[in-house]
mmCIF file as gemmi writes it, N, C-alpha and C atoms, coordinates in Angstrom:
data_model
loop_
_atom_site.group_PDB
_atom_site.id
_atom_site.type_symbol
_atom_site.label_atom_id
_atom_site.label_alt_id
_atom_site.label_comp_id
_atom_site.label_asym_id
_atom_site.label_entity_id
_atom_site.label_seq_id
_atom_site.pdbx_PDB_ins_code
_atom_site.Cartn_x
_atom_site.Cartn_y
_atom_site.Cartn_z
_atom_site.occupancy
_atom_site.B_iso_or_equiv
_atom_site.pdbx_formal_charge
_atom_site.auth_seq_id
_atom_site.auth_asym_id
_atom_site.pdbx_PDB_model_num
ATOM 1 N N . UNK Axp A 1 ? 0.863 -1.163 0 1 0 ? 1 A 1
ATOM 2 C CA . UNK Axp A 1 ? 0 0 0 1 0 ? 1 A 1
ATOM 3 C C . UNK Axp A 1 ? 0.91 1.227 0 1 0 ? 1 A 1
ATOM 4 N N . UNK Axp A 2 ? 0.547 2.171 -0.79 1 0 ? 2 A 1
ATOM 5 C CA . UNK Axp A 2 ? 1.601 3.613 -1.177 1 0 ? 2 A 1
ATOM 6 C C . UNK Axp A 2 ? 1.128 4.132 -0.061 1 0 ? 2 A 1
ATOM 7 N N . UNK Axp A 3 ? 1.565 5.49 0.184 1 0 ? 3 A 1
ATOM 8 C CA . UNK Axp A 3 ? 1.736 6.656 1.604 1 0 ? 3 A 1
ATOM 9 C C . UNK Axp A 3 ? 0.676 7.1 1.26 1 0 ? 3 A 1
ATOM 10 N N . UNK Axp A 4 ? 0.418 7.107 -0.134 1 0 ? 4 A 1
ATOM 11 C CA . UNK Axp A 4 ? -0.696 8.305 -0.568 1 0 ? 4 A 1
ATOM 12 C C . UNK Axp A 4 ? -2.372 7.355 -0.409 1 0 ? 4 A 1
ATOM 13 N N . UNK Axp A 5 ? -1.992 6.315 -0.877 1 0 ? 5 A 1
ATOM 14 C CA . UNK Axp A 5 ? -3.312 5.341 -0.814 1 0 ? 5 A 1
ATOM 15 C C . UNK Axp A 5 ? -3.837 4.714 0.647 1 0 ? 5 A 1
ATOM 16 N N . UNK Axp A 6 ? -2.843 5.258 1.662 1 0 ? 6 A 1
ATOM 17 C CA . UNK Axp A 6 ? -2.976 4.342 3.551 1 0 ? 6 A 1
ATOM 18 C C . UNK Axp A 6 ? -3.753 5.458 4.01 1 0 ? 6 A 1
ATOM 19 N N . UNK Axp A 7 ? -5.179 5.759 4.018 1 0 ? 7 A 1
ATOM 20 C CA . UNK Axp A 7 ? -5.992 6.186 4.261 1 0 ? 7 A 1
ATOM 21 C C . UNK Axp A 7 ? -6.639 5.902 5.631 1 0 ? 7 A 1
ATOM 22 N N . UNK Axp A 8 ? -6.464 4.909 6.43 1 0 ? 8 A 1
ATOM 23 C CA . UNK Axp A 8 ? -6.425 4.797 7.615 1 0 ? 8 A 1
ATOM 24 C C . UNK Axp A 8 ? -5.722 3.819 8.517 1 0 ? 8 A 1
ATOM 25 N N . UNK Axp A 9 ? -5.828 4.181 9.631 1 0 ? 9 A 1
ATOM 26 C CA . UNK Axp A 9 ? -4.808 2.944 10.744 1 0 ? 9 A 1
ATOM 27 C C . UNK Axp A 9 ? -5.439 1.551 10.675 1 0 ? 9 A 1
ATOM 28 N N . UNK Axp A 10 ? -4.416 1.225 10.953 1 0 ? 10 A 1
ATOM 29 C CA . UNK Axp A 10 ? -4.354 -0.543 11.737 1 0 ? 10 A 1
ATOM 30 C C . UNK Axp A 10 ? -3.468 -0.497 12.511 1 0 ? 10 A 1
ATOM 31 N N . UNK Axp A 11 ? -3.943 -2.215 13.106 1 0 ? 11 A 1
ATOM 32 C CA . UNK Axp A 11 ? -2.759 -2.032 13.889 1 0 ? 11 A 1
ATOM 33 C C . UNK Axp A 11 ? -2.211 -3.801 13.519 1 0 ? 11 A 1
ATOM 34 N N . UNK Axp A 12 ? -0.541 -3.735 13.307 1 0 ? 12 A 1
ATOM 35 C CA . UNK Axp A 12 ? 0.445 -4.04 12.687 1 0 ? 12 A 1
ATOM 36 C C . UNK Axp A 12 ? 0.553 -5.18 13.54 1 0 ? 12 A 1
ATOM 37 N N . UNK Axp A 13 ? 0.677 -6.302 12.995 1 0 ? 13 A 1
ATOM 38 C CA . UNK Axp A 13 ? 0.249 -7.766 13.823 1 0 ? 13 A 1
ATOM 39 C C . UNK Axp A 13 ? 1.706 -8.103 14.548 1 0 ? 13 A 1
ATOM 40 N N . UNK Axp A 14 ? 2.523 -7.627 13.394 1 0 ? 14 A 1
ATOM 41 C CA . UNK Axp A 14 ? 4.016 -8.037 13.84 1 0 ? 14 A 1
ATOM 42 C C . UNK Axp A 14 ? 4.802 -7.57 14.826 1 0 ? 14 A 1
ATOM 43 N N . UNK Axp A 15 ? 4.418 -5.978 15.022 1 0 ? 15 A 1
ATOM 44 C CA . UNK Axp A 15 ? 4.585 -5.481 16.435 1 0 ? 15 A 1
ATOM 45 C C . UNK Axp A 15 ? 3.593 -4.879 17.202 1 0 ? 15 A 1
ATOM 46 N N . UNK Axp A 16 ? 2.249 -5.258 17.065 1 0 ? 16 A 1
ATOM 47 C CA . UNK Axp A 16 ? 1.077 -4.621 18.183 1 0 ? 16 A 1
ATOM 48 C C . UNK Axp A 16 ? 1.161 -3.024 18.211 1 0 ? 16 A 1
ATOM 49 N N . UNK Axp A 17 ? 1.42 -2.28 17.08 1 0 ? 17 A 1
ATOM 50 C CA . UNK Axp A 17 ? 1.043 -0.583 16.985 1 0 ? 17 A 1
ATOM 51 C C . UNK Axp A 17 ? 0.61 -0.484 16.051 1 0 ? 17 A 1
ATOM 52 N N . UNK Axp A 18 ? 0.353 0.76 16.191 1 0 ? 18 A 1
ATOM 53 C CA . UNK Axp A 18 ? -0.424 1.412 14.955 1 0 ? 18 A 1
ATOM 54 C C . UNK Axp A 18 ? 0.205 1.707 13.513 1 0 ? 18 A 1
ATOM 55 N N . UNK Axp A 19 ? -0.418 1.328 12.881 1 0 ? 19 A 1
ATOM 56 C CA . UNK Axp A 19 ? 0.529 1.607 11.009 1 0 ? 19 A 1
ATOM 57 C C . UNK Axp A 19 ? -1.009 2.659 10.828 1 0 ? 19 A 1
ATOM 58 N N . UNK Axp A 20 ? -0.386 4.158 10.888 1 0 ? 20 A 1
ATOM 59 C CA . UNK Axp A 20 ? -0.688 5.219 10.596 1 0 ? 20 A 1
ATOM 60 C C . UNK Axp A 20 ? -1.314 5.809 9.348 1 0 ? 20 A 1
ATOM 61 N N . UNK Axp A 21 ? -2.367 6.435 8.852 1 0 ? 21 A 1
ATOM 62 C CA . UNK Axp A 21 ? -3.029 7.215 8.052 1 0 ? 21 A 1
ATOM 63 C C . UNK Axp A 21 ? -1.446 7.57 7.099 1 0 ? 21 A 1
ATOM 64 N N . UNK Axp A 22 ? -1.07 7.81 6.107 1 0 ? 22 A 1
ATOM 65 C CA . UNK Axp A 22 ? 0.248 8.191 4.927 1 0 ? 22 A 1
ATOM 66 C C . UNK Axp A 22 ? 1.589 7.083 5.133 1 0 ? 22 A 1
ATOM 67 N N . UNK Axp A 23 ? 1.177 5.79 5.762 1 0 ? 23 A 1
ATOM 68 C CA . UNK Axp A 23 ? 2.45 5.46 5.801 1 0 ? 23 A 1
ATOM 69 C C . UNK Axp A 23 ? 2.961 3.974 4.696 1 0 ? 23 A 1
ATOM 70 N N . UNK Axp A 24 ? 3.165 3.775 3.945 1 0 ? 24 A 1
ATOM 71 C CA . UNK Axp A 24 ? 3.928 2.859 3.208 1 0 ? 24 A 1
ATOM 72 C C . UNK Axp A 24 ? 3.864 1.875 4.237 1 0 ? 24 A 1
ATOM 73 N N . UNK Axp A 25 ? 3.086 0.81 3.548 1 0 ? 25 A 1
ATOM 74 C CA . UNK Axp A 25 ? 3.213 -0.462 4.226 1 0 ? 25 A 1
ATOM 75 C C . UNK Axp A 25 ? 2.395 -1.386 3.207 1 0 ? 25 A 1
ATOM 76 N N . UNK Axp A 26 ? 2.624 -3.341 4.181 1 0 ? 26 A 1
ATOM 77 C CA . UNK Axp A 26 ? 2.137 -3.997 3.005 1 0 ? 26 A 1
ATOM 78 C C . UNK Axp A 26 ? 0.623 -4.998 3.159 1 0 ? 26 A 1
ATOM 79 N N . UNK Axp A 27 ? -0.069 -4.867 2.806 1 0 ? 27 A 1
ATOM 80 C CA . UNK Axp A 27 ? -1.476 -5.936 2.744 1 0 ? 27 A 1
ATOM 81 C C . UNK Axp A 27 ? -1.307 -7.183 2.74 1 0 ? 27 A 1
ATOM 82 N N . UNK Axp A 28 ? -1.395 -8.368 3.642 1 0 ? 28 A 1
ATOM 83 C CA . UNK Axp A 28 ? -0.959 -9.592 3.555 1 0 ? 28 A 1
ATOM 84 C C . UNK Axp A 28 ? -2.083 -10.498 3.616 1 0 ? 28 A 1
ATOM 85 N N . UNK Axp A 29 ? -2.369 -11.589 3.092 1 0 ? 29 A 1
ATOM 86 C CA . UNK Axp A 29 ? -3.773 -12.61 3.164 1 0 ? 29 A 1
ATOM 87 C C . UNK Axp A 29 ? -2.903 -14.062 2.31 1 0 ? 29 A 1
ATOM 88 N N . UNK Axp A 30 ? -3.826 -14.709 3.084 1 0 ? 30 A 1
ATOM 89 C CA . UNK Axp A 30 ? -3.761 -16.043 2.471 1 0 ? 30 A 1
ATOM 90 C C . UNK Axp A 30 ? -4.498 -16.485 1.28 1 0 ? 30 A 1
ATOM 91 N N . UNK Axp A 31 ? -3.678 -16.341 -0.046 1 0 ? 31 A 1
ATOM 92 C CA . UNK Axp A 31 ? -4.306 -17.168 -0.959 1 0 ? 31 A 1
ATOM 93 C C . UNK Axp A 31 ? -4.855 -18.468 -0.953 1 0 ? 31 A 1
ATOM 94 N N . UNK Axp A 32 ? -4.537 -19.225 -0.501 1 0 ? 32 A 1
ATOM 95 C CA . UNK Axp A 32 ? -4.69 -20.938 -0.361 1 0 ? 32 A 1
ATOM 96 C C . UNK Axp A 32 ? -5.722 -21.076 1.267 1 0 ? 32 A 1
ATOM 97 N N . UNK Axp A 33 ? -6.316 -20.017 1.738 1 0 ? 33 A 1
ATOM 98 C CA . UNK Axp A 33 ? -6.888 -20.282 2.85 1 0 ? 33 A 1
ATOM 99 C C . UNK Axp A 33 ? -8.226 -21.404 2.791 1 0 ? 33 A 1
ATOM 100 N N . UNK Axp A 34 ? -7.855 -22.456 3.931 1 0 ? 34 A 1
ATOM 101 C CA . UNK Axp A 34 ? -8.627 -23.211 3.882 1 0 ? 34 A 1
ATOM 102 C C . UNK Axp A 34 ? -10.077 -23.494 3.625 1 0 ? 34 A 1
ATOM 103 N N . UNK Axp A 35 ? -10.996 -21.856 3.771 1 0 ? 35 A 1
ATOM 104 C CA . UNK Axp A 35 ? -12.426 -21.696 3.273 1 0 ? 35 A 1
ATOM 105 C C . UNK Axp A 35 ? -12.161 -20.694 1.994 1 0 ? 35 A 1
ATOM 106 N N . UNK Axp A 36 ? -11.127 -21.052 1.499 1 0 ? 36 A 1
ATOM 107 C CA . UNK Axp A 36 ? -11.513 -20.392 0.533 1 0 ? 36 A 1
ATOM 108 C C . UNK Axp A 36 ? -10.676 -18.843 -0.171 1 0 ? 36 A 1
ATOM 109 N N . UNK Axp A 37 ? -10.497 -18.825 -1.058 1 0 ? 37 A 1
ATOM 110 C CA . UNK Axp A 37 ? -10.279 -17.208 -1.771 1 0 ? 37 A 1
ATOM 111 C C . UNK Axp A 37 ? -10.895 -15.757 -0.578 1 0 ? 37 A 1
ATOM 112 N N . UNK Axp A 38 ? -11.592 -15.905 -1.288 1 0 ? 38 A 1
ATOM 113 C CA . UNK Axp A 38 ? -13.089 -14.617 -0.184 1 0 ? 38 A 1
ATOM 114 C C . UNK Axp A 38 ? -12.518 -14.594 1.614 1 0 ? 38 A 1
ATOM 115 N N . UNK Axp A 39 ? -12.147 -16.019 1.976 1 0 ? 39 A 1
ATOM 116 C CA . UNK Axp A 39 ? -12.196 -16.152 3.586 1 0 ? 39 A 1
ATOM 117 C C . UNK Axp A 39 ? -10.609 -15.109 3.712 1 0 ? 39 A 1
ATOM 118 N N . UNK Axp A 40 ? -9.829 -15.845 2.427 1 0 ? 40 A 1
ATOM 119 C CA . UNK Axp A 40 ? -8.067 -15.247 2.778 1 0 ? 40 A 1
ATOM 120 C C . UNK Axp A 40 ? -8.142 -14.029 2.774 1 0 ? 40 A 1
ATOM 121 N N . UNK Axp A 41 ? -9.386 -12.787 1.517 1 0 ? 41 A 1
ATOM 122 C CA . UNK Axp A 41 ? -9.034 -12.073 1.878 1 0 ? 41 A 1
ATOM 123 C C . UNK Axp A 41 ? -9.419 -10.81 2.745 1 0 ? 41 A 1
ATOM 124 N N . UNK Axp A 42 ? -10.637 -11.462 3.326 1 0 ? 42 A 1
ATOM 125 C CA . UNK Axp A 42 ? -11.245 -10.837 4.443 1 0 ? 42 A 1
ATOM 126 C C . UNK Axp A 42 ? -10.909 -11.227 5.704 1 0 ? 42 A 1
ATOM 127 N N . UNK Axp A 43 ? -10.104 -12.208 5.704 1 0 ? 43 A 1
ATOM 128 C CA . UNK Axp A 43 ? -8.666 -11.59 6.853 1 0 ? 43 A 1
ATOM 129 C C . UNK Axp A 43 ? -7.329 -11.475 6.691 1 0 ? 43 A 1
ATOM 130 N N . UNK Axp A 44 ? -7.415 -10.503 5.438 1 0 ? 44 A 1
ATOM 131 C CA . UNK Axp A 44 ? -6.373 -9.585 5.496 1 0 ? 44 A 1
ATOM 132 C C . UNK Axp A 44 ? -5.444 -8.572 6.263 1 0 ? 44 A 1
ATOM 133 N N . UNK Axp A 45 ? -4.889 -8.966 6.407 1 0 ? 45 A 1
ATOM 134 C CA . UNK Axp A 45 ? -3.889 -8.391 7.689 1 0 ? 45 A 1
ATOM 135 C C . UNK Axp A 45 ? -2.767 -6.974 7.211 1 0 ? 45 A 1
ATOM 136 N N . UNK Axp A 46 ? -2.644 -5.589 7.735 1 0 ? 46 A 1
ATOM 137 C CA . UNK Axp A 46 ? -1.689 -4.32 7.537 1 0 ? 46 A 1
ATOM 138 C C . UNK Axp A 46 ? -0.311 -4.157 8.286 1 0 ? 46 A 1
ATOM 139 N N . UNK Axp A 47 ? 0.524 -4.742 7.343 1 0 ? 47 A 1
ATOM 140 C CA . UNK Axp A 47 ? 1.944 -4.806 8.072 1 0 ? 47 A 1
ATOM 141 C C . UNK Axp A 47 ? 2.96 -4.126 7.713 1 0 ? 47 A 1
ATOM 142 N N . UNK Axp A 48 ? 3.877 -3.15 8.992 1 0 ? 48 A 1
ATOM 143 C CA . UNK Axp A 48 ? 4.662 -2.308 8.893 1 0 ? 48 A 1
ATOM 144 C C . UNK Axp A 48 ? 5.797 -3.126 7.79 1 0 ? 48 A 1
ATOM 145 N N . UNK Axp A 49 ? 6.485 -2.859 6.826 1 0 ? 49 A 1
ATOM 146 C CA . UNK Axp A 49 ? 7.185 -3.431 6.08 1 0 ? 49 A 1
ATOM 147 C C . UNK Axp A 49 ? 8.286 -4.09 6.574 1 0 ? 49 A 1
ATOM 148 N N . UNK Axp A 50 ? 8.752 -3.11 7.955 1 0 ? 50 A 1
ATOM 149 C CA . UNK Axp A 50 ? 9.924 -3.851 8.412 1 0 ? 50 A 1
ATOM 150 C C . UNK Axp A 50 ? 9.772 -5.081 9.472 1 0 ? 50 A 1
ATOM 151 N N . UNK Axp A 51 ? 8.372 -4.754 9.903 1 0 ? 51 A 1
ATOM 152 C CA . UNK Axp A 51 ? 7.891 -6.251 10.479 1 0 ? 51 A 1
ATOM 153 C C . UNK Axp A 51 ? 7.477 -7.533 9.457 1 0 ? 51 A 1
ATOM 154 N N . UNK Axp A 52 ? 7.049 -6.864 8.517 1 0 ? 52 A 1
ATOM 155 C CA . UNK Axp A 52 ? 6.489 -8.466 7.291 1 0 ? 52 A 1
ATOM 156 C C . UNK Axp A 52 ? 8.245 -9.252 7.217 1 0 ? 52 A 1
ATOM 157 N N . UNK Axp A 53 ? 9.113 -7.8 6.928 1 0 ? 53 A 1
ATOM 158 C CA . UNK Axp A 53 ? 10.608 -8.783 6.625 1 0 ? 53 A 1
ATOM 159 C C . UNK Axp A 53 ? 11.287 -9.443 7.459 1 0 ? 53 A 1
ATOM 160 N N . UNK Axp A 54 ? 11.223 -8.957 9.07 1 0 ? 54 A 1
ATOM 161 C CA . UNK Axp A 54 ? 12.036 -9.764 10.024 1 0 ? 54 A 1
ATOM 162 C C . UNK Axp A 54 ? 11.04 -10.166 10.813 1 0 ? 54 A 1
ATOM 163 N N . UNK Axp A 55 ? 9.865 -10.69 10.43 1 0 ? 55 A 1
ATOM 164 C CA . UNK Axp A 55 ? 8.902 -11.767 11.043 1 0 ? 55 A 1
ATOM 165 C C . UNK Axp A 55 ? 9.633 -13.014 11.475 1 0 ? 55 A 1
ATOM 166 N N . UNK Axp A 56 ? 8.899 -13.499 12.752 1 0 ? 56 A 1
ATOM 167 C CA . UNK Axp A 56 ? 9.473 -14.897 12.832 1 0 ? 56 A 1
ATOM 168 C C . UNK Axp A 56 ? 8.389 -15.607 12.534 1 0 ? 56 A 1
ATOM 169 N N . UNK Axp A 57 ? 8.893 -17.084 12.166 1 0 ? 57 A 1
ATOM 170 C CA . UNK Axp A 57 ? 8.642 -18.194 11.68 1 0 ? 57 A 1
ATOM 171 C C . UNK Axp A 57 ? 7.233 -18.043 12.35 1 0 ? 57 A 1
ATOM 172 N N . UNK Axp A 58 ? 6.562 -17.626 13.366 1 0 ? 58 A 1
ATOM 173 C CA . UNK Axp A 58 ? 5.15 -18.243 14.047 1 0 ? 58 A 1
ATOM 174 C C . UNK Axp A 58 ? 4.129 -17.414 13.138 1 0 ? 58 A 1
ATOM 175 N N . UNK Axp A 59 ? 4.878 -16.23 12.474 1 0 ? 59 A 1
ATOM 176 C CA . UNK Axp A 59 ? 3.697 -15.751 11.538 1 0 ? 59 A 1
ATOM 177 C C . UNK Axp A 59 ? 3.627 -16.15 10.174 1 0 ? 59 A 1
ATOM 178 N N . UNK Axp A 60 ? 4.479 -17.56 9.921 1 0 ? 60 A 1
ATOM 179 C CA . UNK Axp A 60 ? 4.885 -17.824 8.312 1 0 ? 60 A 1
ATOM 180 C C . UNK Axp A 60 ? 3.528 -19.208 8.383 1 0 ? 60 A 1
């Protein structure tokens, strides 16, 4: 998601804060989710970029 398109908060699974209204970050979902397309991506998850990259293994 661009700075210009992050139109509102979440909060960032990988470290429990807020990923802010303008900030560059990335949209994550499970393609292959077990109910389905629709299920992966309506729990879609907003992650600070530098948490998606040095995630540990319990969120892979």
């Amino acid at each position: 998601m661009t700075a210009k398109r992050a139109e509102k908060a979440y909060i960032c699974p990988g470290c429990s804060t807020a990923v802010l209204p303008g900030i560059a970050h990335l949209v994550v979902w499970q393609d292959d989710h077990l109910f389905g397309a629709a299920a992966g991506l309506a729990e879609r998850r907003h992650w600070h970029t530098n948490c998606w990259t040095s995630r540990s293994y319990r969120h892979r």
